[in-house]
C-alpha positions as CSV (number, residue, x, y, z in Angstrom):
1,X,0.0,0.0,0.0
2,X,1.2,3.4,-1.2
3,X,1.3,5.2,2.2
4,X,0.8,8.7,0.0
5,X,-2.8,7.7,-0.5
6,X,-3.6,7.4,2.8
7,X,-6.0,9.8,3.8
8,X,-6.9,8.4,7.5
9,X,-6.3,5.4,10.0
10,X,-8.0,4.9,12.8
11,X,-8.7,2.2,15.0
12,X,-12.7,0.8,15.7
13,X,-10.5,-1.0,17.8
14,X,-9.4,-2.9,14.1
15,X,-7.3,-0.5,12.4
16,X,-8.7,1.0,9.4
17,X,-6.9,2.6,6.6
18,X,-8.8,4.8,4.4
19,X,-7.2,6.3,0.8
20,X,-7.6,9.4,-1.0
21,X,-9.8,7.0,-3.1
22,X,-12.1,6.2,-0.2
23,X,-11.1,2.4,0.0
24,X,-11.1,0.7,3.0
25,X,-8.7,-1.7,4.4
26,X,-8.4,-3.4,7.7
27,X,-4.6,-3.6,9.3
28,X,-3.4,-6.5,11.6
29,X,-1.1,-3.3,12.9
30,X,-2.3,-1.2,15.5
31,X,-2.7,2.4,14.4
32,X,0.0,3.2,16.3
33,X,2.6,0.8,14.3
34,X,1.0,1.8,10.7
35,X,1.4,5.8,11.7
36,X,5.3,5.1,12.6
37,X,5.2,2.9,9.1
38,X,3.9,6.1,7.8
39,X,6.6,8.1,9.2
40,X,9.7,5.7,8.6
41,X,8.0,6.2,4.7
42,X,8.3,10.1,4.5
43,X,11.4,10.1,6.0
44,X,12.9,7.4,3.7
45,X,11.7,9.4,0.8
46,X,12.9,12.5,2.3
47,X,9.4,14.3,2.4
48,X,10.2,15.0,6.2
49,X,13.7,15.8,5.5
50,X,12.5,19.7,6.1
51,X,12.8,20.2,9.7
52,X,9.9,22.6,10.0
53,X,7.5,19.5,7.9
54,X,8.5,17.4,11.0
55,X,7.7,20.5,13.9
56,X,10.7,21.1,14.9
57,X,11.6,24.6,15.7
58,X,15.8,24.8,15.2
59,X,17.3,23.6,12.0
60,X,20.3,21.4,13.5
């Protein structure tokens, strides 16, 4: 799954992913593990290779 088109995940307690495209998938994750799947994604792509993308306040 293309993390890019995921628009939400939440958990109903199953975690559910929803795209852009409004298809639904259930995870055997908890939302917790998908959203630091999500995150280990962007960085690996460099889309949160901006430090003000990721919150932080001082560029390092």
């Amino acid at each position: 799954m293309n993390a890019l088109y995921i628009e939400t995940v939440e958990a109903f307690p199953d975690t559910t992913i929803t795209l852009t495209n409004g298809h639904k998938y259930v995870a055997l994750e908890s939302r917790e593990e998908v959203h630091a799947q999500i995150s280990q994604f962007y960085k690996d792509i460099h889309i949160l290779a901006n430090p003000h993308i990721r919150g932080e306040d001082h560029e390092e």
